[in-house]
C-alpha positions in Angstrom: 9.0 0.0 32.9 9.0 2.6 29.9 11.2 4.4 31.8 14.3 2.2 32.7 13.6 0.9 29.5 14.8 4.5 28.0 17.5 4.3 30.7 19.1 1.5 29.7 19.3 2.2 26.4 20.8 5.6 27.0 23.7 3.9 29.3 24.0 1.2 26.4 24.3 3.9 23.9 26.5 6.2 26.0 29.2 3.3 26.0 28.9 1.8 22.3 29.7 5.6 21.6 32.5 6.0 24.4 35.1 6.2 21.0 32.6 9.2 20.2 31.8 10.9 23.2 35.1 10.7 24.8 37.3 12.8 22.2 34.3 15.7 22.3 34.4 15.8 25.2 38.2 16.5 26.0 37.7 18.8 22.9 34.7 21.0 24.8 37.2 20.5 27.6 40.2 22.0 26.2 37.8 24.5 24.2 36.8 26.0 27.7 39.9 26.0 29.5 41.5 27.7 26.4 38.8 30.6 26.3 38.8 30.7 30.4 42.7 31.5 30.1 42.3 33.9 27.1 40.1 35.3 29.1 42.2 36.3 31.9 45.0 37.3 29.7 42.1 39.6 28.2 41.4 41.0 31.3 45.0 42.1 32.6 46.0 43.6 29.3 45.5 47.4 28.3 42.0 48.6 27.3 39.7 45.9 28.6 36.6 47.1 27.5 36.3 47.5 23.5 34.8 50.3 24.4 37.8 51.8 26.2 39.9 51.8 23.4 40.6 54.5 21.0 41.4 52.3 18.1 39.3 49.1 17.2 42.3 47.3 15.6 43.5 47.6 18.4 41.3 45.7 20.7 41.0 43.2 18.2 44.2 43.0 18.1 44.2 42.2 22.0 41.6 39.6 21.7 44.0 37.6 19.1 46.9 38.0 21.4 45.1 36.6 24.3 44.1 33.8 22.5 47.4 33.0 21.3 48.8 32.8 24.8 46.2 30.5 25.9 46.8 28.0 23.3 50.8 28.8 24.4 49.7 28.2 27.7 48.3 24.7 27.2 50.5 24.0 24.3 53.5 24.5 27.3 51.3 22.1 30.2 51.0 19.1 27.2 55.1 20.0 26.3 56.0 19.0 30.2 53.8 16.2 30.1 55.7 14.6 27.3 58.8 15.7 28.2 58.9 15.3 32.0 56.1 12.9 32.9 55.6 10.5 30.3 59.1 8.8 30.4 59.1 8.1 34.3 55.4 6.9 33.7 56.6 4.3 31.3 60.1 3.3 33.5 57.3 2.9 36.6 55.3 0.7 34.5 58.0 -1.5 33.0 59.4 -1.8 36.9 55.8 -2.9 37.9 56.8 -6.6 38.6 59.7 -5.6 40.6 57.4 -3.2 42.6 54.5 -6.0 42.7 57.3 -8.2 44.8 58.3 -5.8 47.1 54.9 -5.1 47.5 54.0 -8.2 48.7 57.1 -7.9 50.9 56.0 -5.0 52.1 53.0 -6.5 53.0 54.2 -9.2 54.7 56.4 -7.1 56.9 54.0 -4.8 58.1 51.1 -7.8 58.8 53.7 -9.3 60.9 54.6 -6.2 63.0 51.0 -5.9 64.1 50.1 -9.6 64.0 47.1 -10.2 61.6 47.4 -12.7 59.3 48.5 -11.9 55.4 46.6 -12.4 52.6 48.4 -12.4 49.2 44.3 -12.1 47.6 44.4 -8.5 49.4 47.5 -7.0 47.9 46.6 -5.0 44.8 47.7 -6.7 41.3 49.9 -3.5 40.2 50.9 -5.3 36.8 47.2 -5.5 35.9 46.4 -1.6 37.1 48.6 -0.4 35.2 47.9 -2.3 32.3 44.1 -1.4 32.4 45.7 2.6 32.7 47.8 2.3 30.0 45.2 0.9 27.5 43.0 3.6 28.4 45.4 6.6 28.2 46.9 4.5 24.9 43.2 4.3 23.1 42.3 8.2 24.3 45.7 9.1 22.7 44.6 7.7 19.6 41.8 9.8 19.3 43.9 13.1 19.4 43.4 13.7 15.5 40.0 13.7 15.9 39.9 16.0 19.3 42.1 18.5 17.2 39.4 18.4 14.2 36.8 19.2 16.9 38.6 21.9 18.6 38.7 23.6 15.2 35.3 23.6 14.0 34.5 24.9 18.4 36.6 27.6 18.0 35.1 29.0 14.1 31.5 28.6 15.5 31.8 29.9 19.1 31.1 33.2 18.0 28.0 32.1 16.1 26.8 30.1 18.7 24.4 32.7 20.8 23.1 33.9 17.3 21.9 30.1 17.2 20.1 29.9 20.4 18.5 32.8 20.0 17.4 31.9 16.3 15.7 28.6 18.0 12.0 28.3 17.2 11.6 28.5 20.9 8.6 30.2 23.0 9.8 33.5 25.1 9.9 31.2 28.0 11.5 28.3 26.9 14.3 30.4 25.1 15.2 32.5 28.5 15.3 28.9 30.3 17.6 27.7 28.1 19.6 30.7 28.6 19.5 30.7 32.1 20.2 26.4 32.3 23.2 27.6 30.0 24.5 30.3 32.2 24.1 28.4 35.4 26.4 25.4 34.0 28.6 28.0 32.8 29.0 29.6 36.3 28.9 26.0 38.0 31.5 25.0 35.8 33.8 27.8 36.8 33.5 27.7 40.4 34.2 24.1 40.3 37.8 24.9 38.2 38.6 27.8 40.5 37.8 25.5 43.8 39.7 22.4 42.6 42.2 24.2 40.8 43.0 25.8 44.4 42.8 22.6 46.3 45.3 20.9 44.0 47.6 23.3 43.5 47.6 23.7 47.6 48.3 19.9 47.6 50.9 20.2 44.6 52.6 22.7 46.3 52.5 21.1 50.0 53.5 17.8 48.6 56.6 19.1 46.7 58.2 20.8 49.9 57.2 17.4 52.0 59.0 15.4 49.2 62.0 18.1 48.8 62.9 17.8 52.7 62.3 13.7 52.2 65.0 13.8 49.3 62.7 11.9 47.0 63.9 12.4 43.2 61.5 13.9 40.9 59.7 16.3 43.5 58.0 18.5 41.1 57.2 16.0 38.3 55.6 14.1 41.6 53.8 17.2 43.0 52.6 18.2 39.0 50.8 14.5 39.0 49.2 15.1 42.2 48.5 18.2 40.9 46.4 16.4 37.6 45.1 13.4 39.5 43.3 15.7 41.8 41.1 16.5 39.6 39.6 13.4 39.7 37.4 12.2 43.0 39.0 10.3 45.6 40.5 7.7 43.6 42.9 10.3 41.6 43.7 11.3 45.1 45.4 7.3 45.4 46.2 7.0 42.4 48.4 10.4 43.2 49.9 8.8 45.9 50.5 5.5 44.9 53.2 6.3 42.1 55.8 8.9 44.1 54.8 6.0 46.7 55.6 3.1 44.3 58.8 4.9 42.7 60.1 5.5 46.1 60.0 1.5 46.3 61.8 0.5 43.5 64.7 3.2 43.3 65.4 3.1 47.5 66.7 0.2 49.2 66.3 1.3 52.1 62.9 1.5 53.8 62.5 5.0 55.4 61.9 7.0 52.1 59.3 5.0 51.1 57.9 4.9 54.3 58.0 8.9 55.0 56.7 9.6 51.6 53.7 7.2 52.5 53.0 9.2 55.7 53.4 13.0 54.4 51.3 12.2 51.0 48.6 10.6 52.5 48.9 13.5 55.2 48.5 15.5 52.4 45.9 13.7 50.6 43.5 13.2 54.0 43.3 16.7 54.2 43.0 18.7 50.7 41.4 15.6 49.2 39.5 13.5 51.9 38.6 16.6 54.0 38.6 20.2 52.4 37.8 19.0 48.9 34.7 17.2 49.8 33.6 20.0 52.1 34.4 22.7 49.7 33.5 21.5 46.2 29.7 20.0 48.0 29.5 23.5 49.7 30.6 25.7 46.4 28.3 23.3 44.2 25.6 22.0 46.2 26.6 18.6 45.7 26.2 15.8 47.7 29.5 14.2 48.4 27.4 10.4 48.0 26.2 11.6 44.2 29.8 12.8 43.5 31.1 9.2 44.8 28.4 7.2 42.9 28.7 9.6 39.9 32.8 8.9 39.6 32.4 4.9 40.0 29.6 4.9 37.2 31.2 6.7 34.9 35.0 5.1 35.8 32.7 1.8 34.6 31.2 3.4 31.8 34.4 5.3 29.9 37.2 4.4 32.2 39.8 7.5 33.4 38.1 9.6 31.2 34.7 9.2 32.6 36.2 10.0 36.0 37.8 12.8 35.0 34.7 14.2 33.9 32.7 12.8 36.2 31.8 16.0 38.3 31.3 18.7 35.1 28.4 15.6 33.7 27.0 15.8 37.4 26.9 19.6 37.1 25.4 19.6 33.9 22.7 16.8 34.4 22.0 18.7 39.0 21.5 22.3 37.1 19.4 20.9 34.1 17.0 18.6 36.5 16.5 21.5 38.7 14.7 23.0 35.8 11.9 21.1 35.0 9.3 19.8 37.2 9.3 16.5 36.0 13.2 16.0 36.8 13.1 18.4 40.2 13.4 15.3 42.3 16.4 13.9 40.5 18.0 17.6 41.4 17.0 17.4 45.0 19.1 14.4 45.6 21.8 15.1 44.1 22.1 18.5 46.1 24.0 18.7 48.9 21.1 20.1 51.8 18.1 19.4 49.5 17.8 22.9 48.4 17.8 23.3 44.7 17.8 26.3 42.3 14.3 27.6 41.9 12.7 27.1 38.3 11.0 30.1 38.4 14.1 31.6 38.4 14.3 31.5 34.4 11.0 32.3 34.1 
C-alpha cells in the first residue's frame, strides 16, 4: 500500500510540475542534440585529437567553431519551422470546419460504397484535435524564455559536471554505478537518435518523391513534418499523415489527390513506422514494443505532445536505471524486449 501510495504521489507531482518539467526537459533536449552535432562537426574538422595539434589555440579554437555551427544548425531547423511550417499549420487549422464537413462527406461516401452503416459519433472531431494541439504547442511556446535560461546555465556547467560526480560522497561501488547507469543512458540515447533519425528521414524522403509525382503542393514542408512527427510513437506517425491528408481535402476539389496521398502515406507510414520502426528501435533498445505503446499513452495523458515526444528517452532512462538495482530488476525485465536485461554486475 506504501508503495502505490509513493506512486501516486510521484504521477500527481509529475503533472502539478508539467509547467516545470516540460521546458527542462526540451532544454536537456536541445542541450544534447546541440553537443551531438558539435560533436560531429568536431570530428570532420582538422586535428581531431587535442593531442594531434601543434598549437592548443588552435584546437580550442576548433571546439568553439564546432559549437557555433551546431547552434547555426538548430538555429536554421527552428528558422524553417517558422518560416515554412508554421503559417500552413495555422491556414489548416482555421480551414478545420471546412475539412470537418468534407470529412463527414467523405465518410459517408466511402460507408456507402462498401455498405456498412455510418456513424457521424465515429468520425473524428478535427475542430476539437486541433484545438487541444494548439493549446499545447501555444503553452510550450510560452515557456521558451525559460528553456533559453536553462540552456545557458547547461552549457556553463557541462564541463564541471564529471568533476561533480566524482566529488559525490559516494562508496567506490556506488560511484562506478552511477558512472556506468550514466554511460549506458548516454549510449541508449544515441542509438535511439541514430535509429529514428534514419527511419524518418527514410520516410521523409520516400514520402516527398510519392507526393512530388501526386502533384500535392507543399511536398517538402509535408515530408519535413513527417519527418518531426516521427519521432513520436505511432500516433506521430497519423498525426503525420492526417495533415498532407487533410490539406489535400480542402485545397483539391477533386477526389483523386486526396485519395492517392491517403494510399502512398499510409504506404509509407505501415512500413517505416508500423513495421521497421517497431522492429528496429525494440531490437536496437531492448524494448518491448507493448511498454513503448503504454509508455507514449501515459505520458501523452500526463504532459500532452510533449510527453509523447519524450516518451521513449524517459522509458530509456527509467529500463537502464531499473536494471541496476535488484530491487527494481523486475521492472527492467518487462520493459525489455526478450526478457534479457543488462547485467548489474556489470558496473560492479
Amino acid at each position: 500500500m506504501h508503495n502505490v501510495i509513493t506512486v501516486l504521489a510521484i504521477i500527481f507531482c509529475l503533472w502539478i510540475g508539467r509547467s516545470l518539467f516540460i521546458p527542462l526537459l526540451v532544454a536537456t533536449f536541445l542541450w544534447y542534440l546541440m553537443n551531438a552535432i558539435a560533436a560531429y562537426y568536431r570530428r570532420i574538422m582538422p586535428c581531431y585529437r587535442d593531442n594531434a595539434c601543434s598549437y592548443k589555440h588552435l584546437s580550442v579554437a576548433y571546439d568553439w567553431l564546432s559549437k557555433i555551427l551546431s547552434v547555426l544548425t538548430v538555429g536554421l531547423f527552428l528558422y524553417l519551422f517558422a518560416t515554412q511550417i508554421k503559417p500552413m499549420l495555422w491556414e489548416l487549422y482555421n480551414a478545420t470546419p471546412v475539412l470537418q464537413q468534407k470529412l463527414l462527406v467523405f465518410s459517408q461516401f466511402i460507408s456507402n460504397k462498401i455498405g456498412i452503416g455510418f456513424d457521424i459519433n465515429l468520425v473524428p472531431n478535427l475542430p476539437q484535435i486541433a484545438s487541444i494541439i494548439g493549446s499545447s504547442l501555444a503553452g510550450l511556446a510560452t515557456s521558451t524564455g525559460m528553456v533559453i535560461i536553462y540552456l545557458i546555465f547547461m552549457f556553463i556547467e557541462q564541463k564541471a559536471f564529471a568533476k561533480k560526480i566524482d566529488s559525490l560522497p559516494l562508496s567506490k561501488i556506488k560511484a562506478k554505478k552511477l558512472r556506468y547507469i550514466l554511460t549506458s543512458i548516454d549510449e541508449n540515447m544515441k542509438k535511439f537518435l541514430f535509429t529514428k533519425t534514419a527511419i524518418s528521414a527514410a520516410t521523409g524522403v520516400t514520402s516527398y518523391i510519392l507526393l512530388k509525382i501526386i502533384g500535392l503542393e507543399y511536398a517538402s514542408v509535408w515530408a519535413f513534418i513527417l519527418f518531426l512527427l516521427n519521432y513520436i510513437p505511432t500516433i506521430g506517425s497519423i498525426l503525420a499523415c492526417a495533415l498532407p491528408i487533410a490539406y489535400a481535402l480542402i485545397s483539391h476539389d477533386t477526389w483523386h489527390v486526396p485519395v492517392f496521398t491517403t494510399i502512398a502515406l499510409v504506404f509509407v507510414e505501415t512500413v517505416f513506422g508500423n513495421i521497421l520502426d517497431p522492429k528496429i528501435t525494440g531490437r536496437t533498445l531492448n524494448l518491448s514494443s507493448l511498454a513503448i505503446l503504454i509508455n507514449l499513452v501515459f505520458w501523452g495523458m500526463l504532459w500532452g505532445p510533449a510527453g509523447m515526444f519524450f516518451s521513449v528517452p524517459i522509458l530509456v532512462a527509467l529500463y537502464v536505471t531499473t536494471a541496476q538495482f535488484e530491487s527494481t530488476r523486475w521492472i527492467a525485465t518487462l520493459l525489455s524486449a526478450d526478457g534479457k536485461i543488462p547485467d548489474e554486475t556489470q558496473s560492479d
